[in-house]
C-alpha positions in Angstrom: -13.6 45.6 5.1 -16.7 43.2 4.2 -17.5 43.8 0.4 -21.5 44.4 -0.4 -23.4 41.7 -1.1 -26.5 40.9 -2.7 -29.4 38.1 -3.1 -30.7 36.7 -6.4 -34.4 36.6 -6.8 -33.8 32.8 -6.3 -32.0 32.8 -3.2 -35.0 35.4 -1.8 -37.7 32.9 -2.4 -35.4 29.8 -0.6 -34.9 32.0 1.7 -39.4 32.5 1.7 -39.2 29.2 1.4 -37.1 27.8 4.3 -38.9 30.4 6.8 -42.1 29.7 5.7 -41.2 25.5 6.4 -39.5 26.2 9.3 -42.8 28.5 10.8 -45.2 25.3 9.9 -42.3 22.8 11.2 -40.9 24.3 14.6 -42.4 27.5 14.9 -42.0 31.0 14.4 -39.1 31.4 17.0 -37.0 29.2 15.5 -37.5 30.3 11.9 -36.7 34.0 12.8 -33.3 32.6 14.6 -32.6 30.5 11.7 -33.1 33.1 9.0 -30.6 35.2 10.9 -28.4 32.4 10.8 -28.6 32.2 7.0 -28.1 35.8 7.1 -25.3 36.4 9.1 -23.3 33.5 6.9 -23.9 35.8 4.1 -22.4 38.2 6.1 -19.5 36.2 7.3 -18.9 35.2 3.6 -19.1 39.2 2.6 -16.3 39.7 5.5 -14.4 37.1 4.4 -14.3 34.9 7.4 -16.7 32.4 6.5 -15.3 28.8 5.4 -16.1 28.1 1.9 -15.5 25.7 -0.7 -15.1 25.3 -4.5 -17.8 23.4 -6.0 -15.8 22.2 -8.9 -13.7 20.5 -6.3 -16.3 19.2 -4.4 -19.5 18.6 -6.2 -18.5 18.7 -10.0 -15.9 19.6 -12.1 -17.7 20.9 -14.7 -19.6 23.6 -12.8 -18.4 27.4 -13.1 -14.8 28.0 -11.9 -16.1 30.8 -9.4 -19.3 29.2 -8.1 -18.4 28.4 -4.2 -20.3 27.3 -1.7 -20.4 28.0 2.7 -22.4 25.5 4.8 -24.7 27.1 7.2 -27.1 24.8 9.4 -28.7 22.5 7.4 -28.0 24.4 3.9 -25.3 25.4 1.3 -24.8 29.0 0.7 -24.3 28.9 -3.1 -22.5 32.1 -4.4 -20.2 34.1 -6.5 -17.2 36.1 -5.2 -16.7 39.2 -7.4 -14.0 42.0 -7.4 -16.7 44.5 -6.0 -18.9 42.1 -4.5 -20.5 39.0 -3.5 -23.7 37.4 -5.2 -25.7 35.1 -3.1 -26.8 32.1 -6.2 -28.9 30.6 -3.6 -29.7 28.7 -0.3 -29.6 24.8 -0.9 -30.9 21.9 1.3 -28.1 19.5 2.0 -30.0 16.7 1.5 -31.1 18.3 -2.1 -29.9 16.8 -5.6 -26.6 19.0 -5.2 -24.9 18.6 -8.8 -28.3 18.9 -10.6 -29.5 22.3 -8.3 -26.0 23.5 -8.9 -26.0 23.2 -12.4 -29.2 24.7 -12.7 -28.1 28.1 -10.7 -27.5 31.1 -13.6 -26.0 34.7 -14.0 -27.7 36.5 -11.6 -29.3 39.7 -12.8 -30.8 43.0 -11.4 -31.6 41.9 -7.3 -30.8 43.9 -4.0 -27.8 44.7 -3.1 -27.0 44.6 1.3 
């Protein structure tokens, strides 16, 4: 059974963000499929089926043990895995600064739950 999930009020306005460039970039067509893309990779990542990786591992190993990240299109789906549920950090560019976005990302606190 997929656990709950939840956005931080960061990875709500990248996700703003990346519709909003995607409307002015390829239209509105392709942003609504897109966002539904980032959406359903939460969702995958919630169920458990979604490939994901340790950022420790990959990016730097002084990051937070528990901070993973899923690829999804052109983005990194940065987030926590709890006991009772999973914390979407935030929706990185791959072509972003990685180590310095990732070290930036913080406890998330009070956003809405899925």
């Amino acid at each position: 059974m997929p656990k709950p999930w939840r956005l931080t009020r960061a990875a709500e306005a990248s996700l703003i963000d990346i519709a909003r460039w995607t409307v002015e970039t390829f239209g509105p067509r392709q942003a609504a499929a897109y966002e539904e893309d980032l959406i359903a990779a939460c969702r995958d990542i919630a169920a458990g089926t979604a490939h994901s990786q340790d950022c420790r591992r990959i990016v730097d190993p002084d990051l937070p043990e528990d901070l993973r990240f899923a690829r999804a299109g052109e983005h990194f789906v940065v987030f926590i895995e709890e006991a009772q549920q999973i914390i979407v950090l935030d929706f990185l560019h791959s072509r972003s600064d990685l180590p310095r976005r990732l070290a930036n990302l913080s406890a998330p606190r009070g956003d809405r739950d899925h």
